[in-house]
N, C-alpha and C positions, 0 to 999 in steps of 0.2 A: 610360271610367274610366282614371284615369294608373295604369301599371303602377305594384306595388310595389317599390321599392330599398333602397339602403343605409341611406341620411337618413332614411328611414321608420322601418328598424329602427332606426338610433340613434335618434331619438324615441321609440321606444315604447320604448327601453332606458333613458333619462333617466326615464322617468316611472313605471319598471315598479320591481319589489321587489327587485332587483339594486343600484338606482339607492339605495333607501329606506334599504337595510341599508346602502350607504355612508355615506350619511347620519348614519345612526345610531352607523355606528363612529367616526365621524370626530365625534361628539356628548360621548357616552361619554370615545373617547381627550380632550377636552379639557377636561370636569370631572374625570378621573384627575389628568393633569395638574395643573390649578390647584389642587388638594388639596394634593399630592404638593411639587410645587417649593420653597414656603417650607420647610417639614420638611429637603428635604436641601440645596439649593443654598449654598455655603459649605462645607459635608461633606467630609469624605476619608475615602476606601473604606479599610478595614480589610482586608479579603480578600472572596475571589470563591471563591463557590462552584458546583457543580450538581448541585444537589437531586434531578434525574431529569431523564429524553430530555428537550429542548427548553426547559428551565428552568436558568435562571440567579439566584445573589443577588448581589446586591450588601451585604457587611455595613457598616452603618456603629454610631460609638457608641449601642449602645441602639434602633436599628431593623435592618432589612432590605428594600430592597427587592427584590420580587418581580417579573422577567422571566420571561414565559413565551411563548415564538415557537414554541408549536407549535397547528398546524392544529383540534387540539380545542378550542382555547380559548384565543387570544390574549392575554394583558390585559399588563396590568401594575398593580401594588400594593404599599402600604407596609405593612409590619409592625412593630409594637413589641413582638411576644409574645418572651417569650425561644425563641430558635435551637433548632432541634431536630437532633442533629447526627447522627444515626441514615438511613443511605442518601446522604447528602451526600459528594463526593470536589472534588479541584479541579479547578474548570474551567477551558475549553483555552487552553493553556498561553498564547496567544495574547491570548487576554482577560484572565488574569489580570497578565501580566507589562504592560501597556497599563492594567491599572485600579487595580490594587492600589498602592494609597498614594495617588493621584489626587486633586486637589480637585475638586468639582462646580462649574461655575461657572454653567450654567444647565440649565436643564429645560422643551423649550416646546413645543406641540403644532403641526403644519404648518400651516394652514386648510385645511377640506373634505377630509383628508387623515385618514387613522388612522395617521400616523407620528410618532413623539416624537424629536426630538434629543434627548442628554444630553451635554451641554459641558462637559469639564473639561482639569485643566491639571495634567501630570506636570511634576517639576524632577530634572533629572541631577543626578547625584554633582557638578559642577562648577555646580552652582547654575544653569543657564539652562531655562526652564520655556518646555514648547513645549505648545499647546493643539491638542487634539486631539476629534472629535465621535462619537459614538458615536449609529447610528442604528436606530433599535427600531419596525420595521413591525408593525404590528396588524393588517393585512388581508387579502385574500385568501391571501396567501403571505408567511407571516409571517419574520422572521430579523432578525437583531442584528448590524451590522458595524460596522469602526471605520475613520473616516480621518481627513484633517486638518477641520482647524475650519472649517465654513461661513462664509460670507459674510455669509447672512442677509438672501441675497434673496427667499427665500421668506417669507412673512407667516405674524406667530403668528395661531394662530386665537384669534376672539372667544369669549368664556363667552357658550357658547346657554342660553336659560331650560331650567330641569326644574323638574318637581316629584315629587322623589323618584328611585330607581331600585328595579329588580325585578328578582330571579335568578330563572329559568326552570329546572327541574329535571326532566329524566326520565330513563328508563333505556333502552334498545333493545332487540330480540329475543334478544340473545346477551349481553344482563346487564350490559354496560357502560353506566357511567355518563355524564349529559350535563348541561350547565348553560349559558345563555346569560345573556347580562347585556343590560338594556334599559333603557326610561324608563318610570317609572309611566304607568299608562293607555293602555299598550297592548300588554294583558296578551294573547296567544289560547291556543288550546286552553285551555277552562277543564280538562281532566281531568288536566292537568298541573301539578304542586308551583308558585306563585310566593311569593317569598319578599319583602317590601318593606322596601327601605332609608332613611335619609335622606342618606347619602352615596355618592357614585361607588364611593371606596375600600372603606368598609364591602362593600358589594355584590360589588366584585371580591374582596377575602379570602374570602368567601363560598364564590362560585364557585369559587375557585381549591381551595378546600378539599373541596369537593362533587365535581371530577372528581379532583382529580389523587391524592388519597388513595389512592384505591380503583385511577385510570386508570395511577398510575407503576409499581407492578412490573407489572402487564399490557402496556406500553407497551416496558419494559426486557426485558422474556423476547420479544416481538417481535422489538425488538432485535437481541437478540443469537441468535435461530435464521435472521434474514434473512445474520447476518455467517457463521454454522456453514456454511448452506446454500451460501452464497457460495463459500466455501474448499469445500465436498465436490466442490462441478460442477470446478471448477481441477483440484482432487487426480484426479478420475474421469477428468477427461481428459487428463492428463497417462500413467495408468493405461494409458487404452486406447493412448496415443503410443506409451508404453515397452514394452507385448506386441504392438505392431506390428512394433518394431523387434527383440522378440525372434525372431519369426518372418521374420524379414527377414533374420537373422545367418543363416540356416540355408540362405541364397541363396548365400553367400559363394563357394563353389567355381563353383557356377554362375556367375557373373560375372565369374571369374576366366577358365573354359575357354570363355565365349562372346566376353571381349577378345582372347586367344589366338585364338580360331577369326577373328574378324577381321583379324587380321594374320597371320593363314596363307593368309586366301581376300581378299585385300582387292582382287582384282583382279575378281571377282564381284561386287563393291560401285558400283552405279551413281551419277553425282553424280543430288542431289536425292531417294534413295532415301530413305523415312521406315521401312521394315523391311527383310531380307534372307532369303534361304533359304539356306543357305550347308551344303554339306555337311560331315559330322562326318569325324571323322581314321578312321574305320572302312570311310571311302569307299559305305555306303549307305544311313546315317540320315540325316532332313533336319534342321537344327535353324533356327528361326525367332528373327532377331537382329531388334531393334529399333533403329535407327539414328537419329541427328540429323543431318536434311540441310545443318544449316550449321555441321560438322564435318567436318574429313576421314576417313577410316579408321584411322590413327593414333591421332588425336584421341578418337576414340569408344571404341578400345580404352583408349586410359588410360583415358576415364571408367567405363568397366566395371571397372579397376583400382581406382580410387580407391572402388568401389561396393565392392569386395570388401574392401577393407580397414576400413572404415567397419564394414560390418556383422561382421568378426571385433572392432572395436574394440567393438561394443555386444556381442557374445557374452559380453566379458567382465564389463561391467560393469551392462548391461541387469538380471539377473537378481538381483543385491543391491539395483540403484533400485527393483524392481518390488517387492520384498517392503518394502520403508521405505517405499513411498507406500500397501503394502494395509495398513501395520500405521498410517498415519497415515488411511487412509478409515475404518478399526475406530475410530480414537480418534474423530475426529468424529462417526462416527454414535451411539457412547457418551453424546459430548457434548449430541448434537440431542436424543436420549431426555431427559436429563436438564433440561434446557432448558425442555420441555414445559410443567414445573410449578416450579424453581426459585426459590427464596426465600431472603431473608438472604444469609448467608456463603456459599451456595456461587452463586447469582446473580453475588452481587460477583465471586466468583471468574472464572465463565466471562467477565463484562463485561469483568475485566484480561486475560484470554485474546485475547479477541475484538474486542472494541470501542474499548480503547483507543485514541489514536491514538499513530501510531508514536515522533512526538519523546516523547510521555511515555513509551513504554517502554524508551526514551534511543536513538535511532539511534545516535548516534555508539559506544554502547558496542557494537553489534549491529554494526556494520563493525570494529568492531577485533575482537571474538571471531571474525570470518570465517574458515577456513580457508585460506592465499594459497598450497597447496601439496597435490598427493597424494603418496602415501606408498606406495612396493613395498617388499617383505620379499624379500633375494635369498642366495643360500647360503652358511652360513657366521654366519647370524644379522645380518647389517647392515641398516639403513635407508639408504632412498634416496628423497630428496627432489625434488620435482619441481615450475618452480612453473606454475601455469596461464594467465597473462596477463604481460602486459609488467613490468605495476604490480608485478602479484605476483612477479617473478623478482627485482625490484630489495630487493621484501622480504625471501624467500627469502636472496638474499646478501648482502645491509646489516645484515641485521636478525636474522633467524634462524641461518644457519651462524655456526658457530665459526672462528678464525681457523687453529684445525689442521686442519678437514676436506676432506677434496678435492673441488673444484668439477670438474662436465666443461661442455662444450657441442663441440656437432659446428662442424666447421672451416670456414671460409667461407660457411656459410649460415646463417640462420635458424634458431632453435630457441629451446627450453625452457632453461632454468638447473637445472641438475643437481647434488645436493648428495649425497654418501658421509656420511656420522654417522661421526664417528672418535670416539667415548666415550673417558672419561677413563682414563688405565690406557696401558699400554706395548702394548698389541694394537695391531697395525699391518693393515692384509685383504692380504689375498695377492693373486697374478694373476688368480685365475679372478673375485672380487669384484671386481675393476677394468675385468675386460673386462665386466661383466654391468653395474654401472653405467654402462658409455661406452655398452656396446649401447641401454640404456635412452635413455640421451645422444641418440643415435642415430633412435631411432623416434620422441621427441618433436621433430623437425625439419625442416625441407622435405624433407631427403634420406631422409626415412625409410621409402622405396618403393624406394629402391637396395640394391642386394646388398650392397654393400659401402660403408665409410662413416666419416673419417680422422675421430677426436673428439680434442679436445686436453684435458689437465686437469692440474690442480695445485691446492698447497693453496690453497684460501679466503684466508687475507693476502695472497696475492700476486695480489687483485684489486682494480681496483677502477674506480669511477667519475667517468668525466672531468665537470669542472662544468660545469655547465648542458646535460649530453647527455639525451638522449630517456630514456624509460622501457625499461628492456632493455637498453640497451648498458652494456657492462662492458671493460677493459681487463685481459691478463692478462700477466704475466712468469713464466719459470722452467719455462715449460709442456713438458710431454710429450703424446705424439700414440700411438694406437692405430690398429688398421682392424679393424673390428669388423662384423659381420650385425645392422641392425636388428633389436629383440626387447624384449619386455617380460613378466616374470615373472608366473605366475599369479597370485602373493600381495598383495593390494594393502592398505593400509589408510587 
């Protein structure tokens, strides 16, 4: 007997009910079809909407038609009922701004295929009309994309004979609803609802009414607890990040006296050593250093410095993040409770929370509300501006300071953009506020692990930027210099 193989299974997959139900979809999508195309072809879309997950309309004069690319229930269908505008919002942004106003130029089903092109033709503001295809999968994995206009090498499929169609209706163990669409006469399970049509379309309104009534807020509360749950695991582990690093700040001195003990004992340090035992300045405790063997002892001490400055920079601020992300995993799990059973307005509510997609809830305005700066409170009552990135420094002084306020930055190296608030009114800040912004000046910059540390500053007009330099560079005149102890004040906002 010849083993079995591949070719065997594709044969028996050509012939099996896999094979059939293509068939059939690919039967269906092209009496949809031929119903459907005279009705709108000529048409221009009025607006786009989406009625619930996976459903799109398209409005024209006095119909609708009905896209629906979700896995429950593929079709597509025409409606002339008047619009129900109840749960409907606009759909993404992407489809609408591509369909809305559009003529339809054609409507054709693939052959042997459950895909529909829909061809139409946008015109720009300067009158030149570019034709564009919009393709509507019905099959296994259903979805609606848009590109340029086929070719139309693919062949329309032929009108196969029916006689009649039948919606299939049942419910499942957990209460939701189901509906398949077919051809007369071959109806199974008799114990189940069939309903018989004399049109494609008829049949799919049908259906489409039978699941998705009942299936779209079930469908939408899904939704939107898969996006809740999404953002909790982010926030929870962000959580445990940030109480790692609180307990990590509390290393701080320890990192600091085991860099020191390397560079007291550095002569005890063998190359290729990956630890050390290295005795304590008390001359009879051992203390156990972890080393990098492709580091020098120098080398290792900085990084044991830069470890301890790190973990005092999260002492400070670690413990304000942790409380803003426990007061944001409270709101979420607020939210998921709610979620559970939500309806109406407050449904829609969570959906614009959660689900939207980001350009509709205007990116670009959510990067200009961005913060491009923190904020210490130093004595004496002043603000001190600080910005956080290259981009953000060029905003900080372009954009944000005043032309009277005094700018620092530390001298010859790298650093932050440093801003003093000089408020309206004849108050000028004395020395001790100038040396506590430069110190500030100071720790935001490479140099800011030196003792000591020359910052230059003067007011704000008398900087500025040469054309076409990088982000962060700035040119200053009129400058004064300090030498100041890196340091940055407790009070931050």
């Amino acid at each position: 007997m010849r083993p079995r193989g591949r070719c065997d299974r594709l044969r028996r997959t050509n012939d099996g009910p896999l094979a059939r139900r293509r068939a059939l979809d690919a039967t269906l999508t092209t009496h949809l079809v031929h119903e459907i195309a005279p009705e709108i072809t000529g048409s221009r879309v009025r607006r786009v909407i989406a009625s619930g997950p996976g459903v799109v309309a398209l409005e024209f004069d006095g119909a609708r038609l009905v896209i629906a690319v979700d896995r429950a229930l593929p079709l597509v269908a025409l409606s002339h009922r008047r619009s129900d505008e109840s749960g409907s919002a606009e759909a993404d942004h992407r489809l609408s701004r591509e369909l809305t106003g559009a003529r339809v130029t054609s409507l054709r089903a693939i052959a042997e295929t459950a895909i529909i092109e829909l061809g139409f033709e946008r015109t720009n503001p300067a009158g030149v009309a570019t034709a564009r295809t919009a393709t509507i999968d019905l099959g296994r994995h259903p979805g609606l994309t848009i590109g340029p206009s086929t070719t139309g090498d693919r062949g329309d499929a032929p009108l196969p004979p029916a006689d009649g169609f039948v919606v299939t209706e049942w419910t499942d163990n957990a209460g939701r609803p189901h509906a398949r669409l077919g051809l007369a006469g071959t109806e199974r399970h008799p114990e189940r609802e069939h309903t018989r049509f004399d049109t494609a379309n008829e049949a799919a309104l049908h259906a489409f009414d039978a699941v998705f009534a009942d299936l779209g807020p079930s469908r939408r509360r899904d939704i939107v607890r898969k996006a809740i749950a999404k953002q909790l695991r982010r926030k929870r582990r962000a959580v445990t990040k940030v109480q790692k690093e609180i307990d990590d700040a509390a290393r701080a001195d320890e990192y600091r006296s085991k860099g020191q003990l390397i560079l007291a004992r550095k002569d005890s340090i063998k190359r290729g050593d990956t630890s050390a035992s290295l005795l304590d300045y008390d001359g009879v405790t051992s203390v156990e250093v972890e080393i990098d063997p492709k580091l020098t002892p120098q080398d290792n001490a900085e990084a044991y410095f830069r470890r301890a400055k790190k973990a005092e920079k999260r002492a400070l601020r670690a413990p304000e993040r942790l409380e803003s992300l426990q007061s944001e995993v409270e709101k979420l799990d607020r939210d998921a409770a709610e979620a559970e059973s939500a309806d109406g307005a407050e449904l829609e509510r969570l959906e614009e929370i959660y689900t939207r997609p980001v350009s509709a809830r205007g990116k670009k305005n959510k990067q200009e509300e961005r913060v491009h700066y923190r904020t210490y409170h130093i004595s004496g009552g002043w603000d001190v501006l600080v910005g956080k990135t290259n981009r953000d420094n060029d905003v900080l002084t372009h954009k944000v300071a005043r032309p009277g306020d005094l700018w620092f930055h530390a001298r010859q190296v790298a650093g932050s953009h440093v801003v003093l608030r000089i408020p309206d009114g004849d108050r000028r800040p004395d020395r001790q506020a100038i040396l506590e912004a430069a110190a500030i000046a100071a720790f935001h910059s490479k140099a800011g692990r030196s003792s000591k540390v020359s910052v230059s500053y003067t007011e704000k007009r008398h900087v500025r930027k040469p054309r076409g330099a990088k982000a962060g560079l700035a040119v200053i005149s009129r400058e004064k210099s300090v030498m100041v102890r890196p340091a940055i004040p407790e009070s931050t906002g």
